[in-house]
C-alpha angles and dihedrals in degrees: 000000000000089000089052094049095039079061103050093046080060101041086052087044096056090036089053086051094052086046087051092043094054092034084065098040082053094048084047093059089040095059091043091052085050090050092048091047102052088046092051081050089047095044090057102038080055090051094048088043086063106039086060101063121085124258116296118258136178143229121285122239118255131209133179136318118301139202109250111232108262090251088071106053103044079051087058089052085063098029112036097158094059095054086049121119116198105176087196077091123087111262088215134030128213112274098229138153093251084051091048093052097034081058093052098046094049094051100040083056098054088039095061105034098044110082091210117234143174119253097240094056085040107041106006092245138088096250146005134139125214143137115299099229099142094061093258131094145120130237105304094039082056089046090053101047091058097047090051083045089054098043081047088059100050098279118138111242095220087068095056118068140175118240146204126219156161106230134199100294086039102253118135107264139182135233140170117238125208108197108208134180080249088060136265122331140182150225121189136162091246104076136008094231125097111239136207098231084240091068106045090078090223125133106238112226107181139302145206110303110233100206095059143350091285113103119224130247107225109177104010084238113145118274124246118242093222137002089218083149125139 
């Protein structure tokens, strides 16, 4: 009996081993399909990640220094803090999906709730820019509230700058550039979509520096006297 016994106890012995054995050659496959299965899911929210972002741009080409129009610099007399450069501040800012929404909703906002209007019939003068706090404004004061709307939502300053351009009926204009590790990128009152600079079709004039209070020159093409554009 004892013999028999003694043999069943090895043969369950040796059966409980081969479970144990399969059971962790099963548990094996299991973990690689696992593995399979969360890369496949990675792969594709990847995909979609990037599928979501807007066309890459690239950055636009700078050139010397450049005069700021007048309007500007009577607005940093009033408003010194938002002419400030502190290059403690990152130069470009992560292209993600959350920035790209946060873009669209920022300038969807200001596009819908400013009544555009020309300085003379605002302010009595040419040209000035200035928030548009009133409800009323035309491109630059646009162009100012969103960048204060994005700083306000964690944004660094010295990525969003402020730009001069010819647009398409060849008036001076004026935009807001994100400069992103993707490339640059723009908000205008125009139009709701984010734009690489290269698709606008506008002729980029100069923008804020980022390195200092002088603002940069980007294709020598003659500045415009004001930006007095809706």
């Amino acid at each position: 009996m004892r013999a028999v016994l003694d043999g069943l106890g090895r043969a369950g012995h040796v059966d409980r081993q081969g479970l144990f054995s399969r059971c962790a050659r099963g548990a094996q496959l299991c973990l690689v399909g696992a593995t399979l299965l969360i890369g496949g899911a990675t792969s594709q929210a990847q995909t979609q990640t990037l599928a979501a972002l807007p066309d890459a741009s690239a950055a636009i080409e700078r050139g010397g220094s450049a005069k700021p129009v007048s309007a500007w610099v009577e607005f940093c007399s009033r408003y010194a803090a938002e002419c400030a450069v502190d290059t403690a501040e990152p130069a470009v800012v992560p292209m993600t999906p959350a920035l790209l929404r946060t873009l669209q909703a920022v300038n969807r906002r200001v596009n819908s709730r400013i009544k555009p209007i020309i300085d003379q019939a605002h302010w009595g003068v040419v040209d000035r820019w200035d928030f548009p706090d009133d409800g009323f404004g035309d491109c630059e004061d646009y162009q100012l509230l969103k960048r204060r709307m994005l700083v306000e939502r964690g944004l660094p300053r010295r990525a969003l700058r402020m730009t001069v351009v010819i647009d398409e009926i060849g008036e001076g204009h004026a935009v807001l550039m994100v400069r992103t590790d993707r490339g640059d990128y723009i908000l205008d009152n125009k139009t709701t979509a984010i734009l690489p600079w290269q698709r606008t079709g506008y002729t980029y004039v100069k923008r804020e520096g980022q390195d200092g209070s002088a603002w940069v020159a980007l294709n020598g093409v003659a500045s415009p006297v004001t930006t007095a554009n809706r």
